[in-house]
N, C-alpha and C positions, 0 to 999 in steps of 0.2 A: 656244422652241417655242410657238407659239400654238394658245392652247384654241379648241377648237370645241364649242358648245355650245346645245341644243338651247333654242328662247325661247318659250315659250308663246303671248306678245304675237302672233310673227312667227308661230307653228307652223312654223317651218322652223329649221334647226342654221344657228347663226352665229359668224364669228369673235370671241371675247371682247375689246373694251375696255372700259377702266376710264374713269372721268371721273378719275382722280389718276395717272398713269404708276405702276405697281407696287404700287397701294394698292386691296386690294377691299372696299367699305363694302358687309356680309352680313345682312340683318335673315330670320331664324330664327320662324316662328309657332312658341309656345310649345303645354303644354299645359294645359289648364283640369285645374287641379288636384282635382276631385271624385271621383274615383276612382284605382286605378290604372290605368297606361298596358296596353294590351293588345298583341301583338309585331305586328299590326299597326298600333298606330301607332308601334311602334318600329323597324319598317322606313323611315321617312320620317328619324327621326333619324339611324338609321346612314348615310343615305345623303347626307342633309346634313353629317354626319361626312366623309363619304370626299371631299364637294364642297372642303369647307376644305381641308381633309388636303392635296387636290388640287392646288388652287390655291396652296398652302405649299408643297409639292417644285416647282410649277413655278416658282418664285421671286417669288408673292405675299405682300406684307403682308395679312392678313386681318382687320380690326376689325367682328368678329363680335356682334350684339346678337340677343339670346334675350327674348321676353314670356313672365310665368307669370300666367295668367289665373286672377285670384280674386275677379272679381264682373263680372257682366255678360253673362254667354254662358248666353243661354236656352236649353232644350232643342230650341225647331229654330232653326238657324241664320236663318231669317229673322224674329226677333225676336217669336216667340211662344212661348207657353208658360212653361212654372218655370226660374227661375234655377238652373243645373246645380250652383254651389254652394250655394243654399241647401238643395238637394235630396239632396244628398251630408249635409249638415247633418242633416236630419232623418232619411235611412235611418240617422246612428250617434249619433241623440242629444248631439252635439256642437256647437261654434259652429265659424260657415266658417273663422271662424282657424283652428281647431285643424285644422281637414279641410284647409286650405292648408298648411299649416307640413307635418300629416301628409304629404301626398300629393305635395309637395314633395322631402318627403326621400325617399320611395319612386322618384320619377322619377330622382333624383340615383343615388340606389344601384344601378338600372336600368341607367342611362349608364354607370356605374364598370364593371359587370356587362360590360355589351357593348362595354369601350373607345370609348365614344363621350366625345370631349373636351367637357368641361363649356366654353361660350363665357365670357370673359371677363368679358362684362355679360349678367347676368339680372334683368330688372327685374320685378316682381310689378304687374301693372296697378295697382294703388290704392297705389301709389308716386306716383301722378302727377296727379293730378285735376286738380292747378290748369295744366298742359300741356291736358287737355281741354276742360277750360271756356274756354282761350281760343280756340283750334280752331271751336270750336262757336260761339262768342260771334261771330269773324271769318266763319264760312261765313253768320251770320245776317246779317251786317251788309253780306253782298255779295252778299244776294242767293239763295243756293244753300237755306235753311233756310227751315222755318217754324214755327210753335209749333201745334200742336193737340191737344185732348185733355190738356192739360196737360206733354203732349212733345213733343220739339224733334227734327223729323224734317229731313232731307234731299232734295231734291227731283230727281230723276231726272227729269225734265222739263226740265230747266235745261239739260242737256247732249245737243249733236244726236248725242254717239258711245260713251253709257253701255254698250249691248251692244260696242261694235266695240273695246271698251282691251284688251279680250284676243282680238278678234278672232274672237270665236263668235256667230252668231244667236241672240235670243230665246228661242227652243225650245226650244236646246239647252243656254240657261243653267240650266235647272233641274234639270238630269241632277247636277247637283251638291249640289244640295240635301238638307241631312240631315235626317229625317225629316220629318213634317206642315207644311207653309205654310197658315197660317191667316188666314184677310181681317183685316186691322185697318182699322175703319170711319174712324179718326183719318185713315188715308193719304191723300194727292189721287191718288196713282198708285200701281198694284199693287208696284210693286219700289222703290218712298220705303225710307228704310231710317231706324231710330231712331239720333242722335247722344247725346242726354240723358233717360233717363225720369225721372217723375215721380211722383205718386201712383197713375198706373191702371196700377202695376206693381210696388208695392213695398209693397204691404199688411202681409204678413211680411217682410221684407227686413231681413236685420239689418246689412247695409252700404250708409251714404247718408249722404251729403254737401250741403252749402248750395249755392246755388248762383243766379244769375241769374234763373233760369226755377222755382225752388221747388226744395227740397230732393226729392235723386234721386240717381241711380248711374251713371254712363255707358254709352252703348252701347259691343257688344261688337268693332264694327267701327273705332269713334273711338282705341281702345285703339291698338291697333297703328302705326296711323298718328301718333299722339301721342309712344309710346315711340323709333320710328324715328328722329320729326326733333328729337327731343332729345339723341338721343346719334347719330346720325349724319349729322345735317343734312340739308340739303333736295336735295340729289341721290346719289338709294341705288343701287349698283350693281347687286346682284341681293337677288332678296326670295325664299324657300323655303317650301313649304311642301308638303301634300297636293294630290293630284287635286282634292279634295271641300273643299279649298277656294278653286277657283279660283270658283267665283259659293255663293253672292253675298259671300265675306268679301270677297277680295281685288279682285274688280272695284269694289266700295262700296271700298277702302280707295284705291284709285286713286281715283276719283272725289273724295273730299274732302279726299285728300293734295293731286291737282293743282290744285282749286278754290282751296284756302285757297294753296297755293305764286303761282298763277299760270304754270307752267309743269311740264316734263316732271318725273316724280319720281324711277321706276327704270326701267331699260332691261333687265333682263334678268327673268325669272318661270321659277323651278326647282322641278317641281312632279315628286314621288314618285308615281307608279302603287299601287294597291288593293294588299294581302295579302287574297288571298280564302280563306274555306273550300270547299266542294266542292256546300256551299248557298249561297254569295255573299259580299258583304264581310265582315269581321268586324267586327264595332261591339259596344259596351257594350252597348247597348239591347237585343241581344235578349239580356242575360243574361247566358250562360256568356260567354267568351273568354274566352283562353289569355294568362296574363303570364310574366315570367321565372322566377317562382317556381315557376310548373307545370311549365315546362319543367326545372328543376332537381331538382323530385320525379318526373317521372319518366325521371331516370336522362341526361339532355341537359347537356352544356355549352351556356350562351348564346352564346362565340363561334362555335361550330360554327352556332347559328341565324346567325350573324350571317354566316360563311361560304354559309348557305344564301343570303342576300340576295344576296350577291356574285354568285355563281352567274348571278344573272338580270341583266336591266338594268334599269336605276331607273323604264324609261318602258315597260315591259313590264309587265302585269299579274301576280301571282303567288299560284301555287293553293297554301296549306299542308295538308298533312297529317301526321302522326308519321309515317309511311311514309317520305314521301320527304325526313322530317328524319332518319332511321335512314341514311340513303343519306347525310347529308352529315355524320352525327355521324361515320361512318365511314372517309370522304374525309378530315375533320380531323385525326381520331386518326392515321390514317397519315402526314399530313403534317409533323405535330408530329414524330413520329417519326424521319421521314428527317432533318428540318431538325435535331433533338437529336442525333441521330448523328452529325452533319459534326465533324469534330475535326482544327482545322488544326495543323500542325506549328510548332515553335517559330522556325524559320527562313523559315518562306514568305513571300515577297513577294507582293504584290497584284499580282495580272492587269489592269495600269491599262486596256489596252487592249481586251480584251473586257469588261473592266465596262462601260466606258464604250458599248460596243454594247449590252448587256443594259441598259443604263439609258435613251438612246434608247427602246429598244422599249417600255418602260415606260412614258416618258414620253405617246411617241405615242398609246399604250392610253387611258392619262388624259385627253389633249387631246382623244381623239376620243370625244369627249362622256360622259367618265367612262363608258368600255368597263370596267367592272368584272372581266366574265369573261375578257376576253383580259389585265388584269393579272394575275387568276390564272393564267395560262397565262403570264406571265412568270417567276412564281414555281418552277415546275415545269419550264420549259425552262434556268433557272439549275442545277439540281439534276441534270437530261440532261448538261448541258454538261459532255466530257470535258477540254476544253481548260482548265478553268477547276479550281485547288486550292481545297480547300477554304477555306482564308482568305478568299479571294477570293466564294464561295459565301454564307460568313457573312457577309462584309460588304454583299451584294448582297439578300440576304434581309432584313437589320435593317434596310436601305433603305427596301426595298419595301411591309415593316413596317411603317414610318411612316404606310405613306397606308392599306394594307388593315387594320390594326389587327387581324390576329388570334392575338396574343401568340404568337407562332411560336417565339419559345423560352422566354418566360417562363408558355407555356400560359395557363391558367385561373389564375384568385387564389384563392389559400387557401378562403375559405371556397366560393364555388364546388368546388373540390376535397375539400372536409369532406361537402359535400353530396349529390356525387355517392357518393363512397366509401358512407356512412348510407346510399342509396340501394340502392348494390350488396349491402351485407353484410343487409339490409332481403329480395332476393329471394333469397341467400342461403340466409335461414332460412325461409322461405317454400317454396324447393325442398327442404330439409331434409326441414321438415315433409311435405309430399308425399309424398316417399320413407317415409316411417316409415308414413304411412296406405297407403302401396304406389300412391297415382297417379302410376305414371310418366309418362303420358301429360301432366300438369301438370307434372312435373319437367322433360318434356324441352320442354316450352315455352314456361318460365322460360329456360333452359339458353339457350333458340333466340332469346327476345325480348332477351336481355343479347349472344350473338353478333348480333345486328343492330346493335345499339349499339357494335361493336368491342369488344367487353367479353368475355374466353375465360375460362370456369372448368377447373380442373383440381381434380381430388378426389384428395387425396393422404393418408397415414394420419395426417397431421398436422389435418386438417380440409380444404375447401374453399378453395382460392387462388383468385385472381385474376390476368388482366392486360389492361392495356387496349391494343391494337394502332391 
């Protein structure tokens, strides 16, 4: 069945080939390890999850590459400002190793959290320096680079179709842009982008290396293009990432992928839509955002969040609130439910013949350009299905499982489930309390915040029970 699939490059849905029959070479933007990940940008992951996933039930080879960004990504994407991890360094009194290693393992625990499959190869940028410097060493030597300032920038100038690789105007390349664009007098042209800094950028820098042009760090755009054609060579199938990094990362990482290649690099650009709050994107910067950990205190499974993403579609924008995460922690809980309940007998045979329609449909859901919510809708028409025994119900579920990933019978993982439980028995004693000070008006809406959540207390003379529906 052939995927259909939405190309940034193009703006329009195209059918998917591969440059290898059967083989998708997947390069993944990691994350800059300075913090933790916020569920907005762990909705770009999930949904890169469900892309592979995808592309594995339809009978792709997937050799998937992931970047973990720990030195070089300045606080605004067009290379100004403080190094995000040295910056991460100094809000905890740490060296950037340890806030990389740190914030590493927290991303990892994240993924485990929300079944997203950890990819094969994750390479830590400064795994690679000497892949950079020669990158950078070759765009100088042909031309496309220049040295100023003591860095070795990129010249946009060079190329008649730097805006058109992804096929947006000028204007409109800066809607991408994360926070302040600030003039660097070094540039010949406003959108030059840094390959190699130098000293006018790494005064505190406590990660730098030798190099050609004087000891520096790489830029944060050379990364990715570096890590790619190391481990998946010089034609990439599709490349993923966010919205907000379609200019200036990914258009610069075209630019001196195909400079240095000499021809085309990847054909396909799989870019996740915003997680907004109700004030606008969510981002680190201003502060608060929400990680998994929040969502776990109060009172949420992470794959229900991750059911929430489903819900939408990757190229849709998506407003969060607890509100209407209350409405899918509840759609979860029941679905766990029916799906736990099915209990096929010891004698049934499998419904070869309607699986294999319910799978179809499935399939098609996927192909037509990772339809997330009509897979869900496959899921729950398995379950309608009168014609279909339960064996046959379980087997089509643990299927479907594979690609939606939302442990449908093995629920949450233990400590997730420790967590939430501490949470429950936590309001609990909270509506206890209440009652003793006689605010029933608090009682009953504790009582009402945990039924929002599928959570039903019963007061029995044994104490307080619970159940989660």
């Amino acid at each position: 069945m052939a995927l259909k699939i939405y190309n940034t490059a193009t703006r329009q849905i195209e059918e998917f080939k591969t440059n290898q029959p059967g083989v998708v070479k997947m390069y993944t933007c990691g994350p800059t390890v300075y913090h933790f990940a916020h569920i907005g940008n762990l909705r770009t992951y999930i949904m890169e999850d469900i892309l592979e996933k995808s592309l594995t039930y339809l009978g792709y080879r997937v050799d998937r590459v992931m970047n973990i960004t720990d030195v070089g990504h300045l606080s605004s994407d067009a290379d100004t400002g403080e190094d995000k991890m040295l910056k991460g360094a100094k809000r905890e009194n740490k060296t950037v190793m340890q806030i990389a290693e740190f914030y590493t393992n927290a991303f990892k625990k994240d993924c485990e959290r929300l079944n997203i499959k950890w990819p094969e190869t994750v390479v830590p940028a400064t795994s690679c320096i000497d892949e950079y410097i020669n990158l950078v060493q070759t765009l100088l030597d042909k031309g496309y680079g220049y040295i100023a300032g003591g860095n070795v920038y990129f010249d946009v100038s060079k190329l008649d179709e730097y805006y058109s690789l992804t096929n947006h105007k000028a204007e409109d390349m800066n809607v991408g842009v994360r926070d302040s664009v600030e003039a660097d007098s070094n540039k010949k042209n406003q959108n030059d982008f840094v390959l190699w800094f130098t000293k006018s950028k790494f005064e505190d820098q406590e990660l730098k290396w030798d190099s050609p042009w004087g000891i520096g760090y790489p830029g944060w755009h050379i990364e990715c293009s570096g890590i790619s054609l190391k481990y998946l060579g010089e034609y990439l199938d599709i490349h993923c990432g966010g919205v907000d990094n379609i200019f200036p990362h990914h258009t610069n990482e075209v630019a001196q992928s195909e400079s240095y290649l000499g021809h085309k690099w990847c054909n396909y650009w799989f870019h996740t839509q915003h997680l907004n709050t109700e004030l606008g994107k969510m981002s680190k910067s201003d502060g608060e955002f929400t990680t998994v950990d929040k969502l776990i205190e109060h009172g949420y499974s992470p794959l229900a969040y991750r059911m929430y993403c489903l819900q939408s579609h990757y190229r849709n924008p998506l407003v969060f609130s607890y509100e209407r995460l209350d409405g899918a922690q509840s759609a979860y809980n029941k679905l766990v439910k029916k799906v736990q309940n099915l209990t096929a007998g010891a004698n049934e045979q499998l419904n070869d013949q309607q699986i294999k329609v319910h799978q179809e449909k499935f399939a098609n859901a996927l192909s037509n350009d990772i339809n997330t919510s009509l897979a869900l809708t496959c899921v729950y028409d398995v379950l309608k299905d009168d014609e279909l025994n339960s064996a046959s119900k379980i087997y089509l579920i643990k299927d479907f499982d594979s690609v939606l990933g939302l442990g449908l019978f093995a629920e949450t993982k233990k400590e997730n489930n420790d967590q939430l439980v501490e949470y429950i028995n936590q309001k609990i004693a909270e509506r206890l309390n209440a009652k003793k000070e006689k605010d029933y008006a608090l009682a009953d809406s504790i009582r009402n915040e945990l039924l929002e959540k599928g959570i039903v207390l019963k007061d029995t003379p044994n104490g307080t029970e619970f159940e989660i529906k």
